[in-house]
N, C-alpha and C positions, 0 to 999 in steps of 0.2 A: 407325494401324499402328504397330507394333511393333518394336523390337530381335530381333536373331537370336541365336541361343546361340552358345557359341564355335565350338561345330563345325559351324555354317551347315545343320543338320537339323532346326531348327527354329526355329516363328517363333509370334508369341505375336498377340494382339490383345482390346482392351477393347472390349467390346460390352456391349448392354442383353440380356440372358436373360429371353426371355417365358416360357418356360415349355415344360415336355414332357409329349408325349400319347400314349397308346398307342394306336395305329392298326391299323386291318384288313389294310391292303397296304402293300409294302414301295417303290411306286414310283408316281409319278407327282404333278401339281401340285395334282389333288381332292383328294392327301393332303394337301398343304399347308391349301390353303384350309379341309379338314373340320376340321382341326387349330388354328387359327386360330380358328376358331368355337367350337370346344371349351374354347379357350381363354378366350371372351369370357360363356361359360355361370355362374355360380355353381354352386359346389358346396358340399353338407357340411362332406365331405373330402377336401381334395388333401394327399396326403402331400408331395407338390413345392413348396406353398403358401411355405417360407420361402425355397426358391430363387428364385421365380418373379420376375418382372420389376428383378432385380438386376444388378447390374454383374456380370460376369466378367470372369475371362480366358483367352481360348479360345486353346490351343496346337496347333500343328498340326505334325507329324511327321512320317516315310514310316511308323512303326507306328502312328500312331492320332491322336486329340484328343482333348484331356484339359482339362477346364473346373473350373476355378478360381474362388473366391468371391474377390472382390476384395479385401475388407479381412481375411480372417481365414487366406488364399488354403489353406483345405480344400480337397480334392478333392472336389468334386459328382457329376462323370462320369468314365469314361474309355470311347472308344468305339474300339477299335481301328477302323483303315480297313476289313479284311475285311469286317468288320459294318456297312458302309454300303453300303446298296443305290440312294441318291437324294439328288441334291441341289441345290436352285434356290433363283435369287429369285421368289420373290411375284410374279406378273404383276399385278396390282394394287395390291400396296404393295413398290415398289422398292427402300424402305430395311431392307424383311424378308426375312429368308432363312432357310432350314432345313434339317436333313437326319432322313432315315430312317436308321435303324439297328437291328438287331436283337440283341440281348443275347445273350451265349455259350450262359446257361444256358434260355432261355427260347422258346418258340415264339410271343412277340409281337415285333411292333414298333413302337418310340418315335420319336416325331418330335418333334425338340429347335428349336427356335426362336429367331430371335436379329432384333433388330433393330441396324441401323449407318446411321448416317448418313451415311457415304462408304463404305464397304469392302464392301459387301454383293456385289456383283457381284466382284471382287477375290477375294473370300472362297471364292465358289462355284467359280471357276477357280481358286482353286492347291488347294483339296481333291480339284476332279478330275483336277488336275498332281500334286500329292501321291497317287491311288489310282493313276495309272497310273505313275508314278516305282515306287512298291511294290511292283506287279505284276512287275514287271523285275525287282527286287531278289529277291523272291521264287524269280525261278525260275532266278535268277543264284548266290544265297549265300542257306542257309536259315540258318544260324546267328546273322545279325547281327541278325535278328527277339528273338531269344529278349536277347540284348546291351541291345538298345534296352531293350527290359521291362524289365530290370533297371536301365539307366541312368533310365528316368519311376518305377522305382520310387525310387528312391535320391535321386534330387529331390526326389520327395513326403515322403520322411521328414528328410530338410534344410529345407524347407518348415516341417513340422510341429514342426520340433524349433525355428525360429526363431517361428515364428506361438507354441508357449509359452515363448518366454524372453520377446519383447514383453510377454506376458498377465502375466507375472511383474511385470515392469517395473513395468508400468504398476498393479499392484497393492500393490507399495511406493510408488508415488507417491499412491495413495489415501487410504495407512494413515497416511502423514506427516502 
């Protein structure tokens, strides 16, 4: 587990990233396990293939989770809360957990996958303390939704602008 931001609405955590699958239905633990097995398939091509079983770092919100590459910390996903419909651990593997979510623009949905060694049950309660925390805020103050977006945006590009001054860095260090 993780450090909180300064303004305690958010909390981060490093986990292993198996990998995301697009699934039939947006709920239940079949989706898990089908997802899981999907995973274990060879393919072709998985466009997800450089994400897949990588470290992140999964931030969790009252507007969404937003997963992070570890060392280059890109933005992978961001899945607002609205757009999760499901989320557990593995009843068979306890240090795996997932969630359903469905994408703004799309009438599928993804089941992103994570394994922890300790946090996996932790994880799954404050994401459903985090959807029901937003649902109140929601029908409390609609504007601070739109605020937050802007605040995960604004991170991501302080983010982006550090991840290439590093890449700079580290590219005079090469040249010398």
């Amino acid at each position: 587990m993780s450090d909180t931001s300064e303004d305690d609405n958010e909390i981060s955590f490093s986990l292993k990233f198996l990998g995301r699958v697009e699934v039939d239905r947006p709920a239940g633990l079949e989706v898990l396990d089908e997802a899981i097995q999907s995973l274990k398939k060879p393919e072709k091509y998985n466009p997800d293939k450089a994400a897949k079983n990588s470290k992140v770092h999964l931030f969790l919100s009252l507007s969404g989770i937003d997963l992070l590459e570890n060392k280059t910390k890109f933005l992978l996903y961001s899945c607002p809360l609205s757009s999760i419909s499901f989320c557990a651990v593995v009843p068979l593997s306890p240090k795996v957990f997932g969630f359903v979510a469905q994408p703004p623009t799309a009438d599928t949905y993804h089941c992103y996958l994570f394994q922890s060694k300790k946090f996996s049950h932790v994880l799954v309660s404050l994401i459903g303390d985090s959807f029901r925390a937003s649902k109140k805020e929601t029908k409390n103050i609609r504007g601070a939704r739109d605020l937050k977006v802007e605040a995960l945006r604004h991170k991501n590009k302080v983010l982006q602008r550090e991840n290439e001054e590093l890449k700079r860095r580290l590219q005079g260090q090469t040249e010398v």
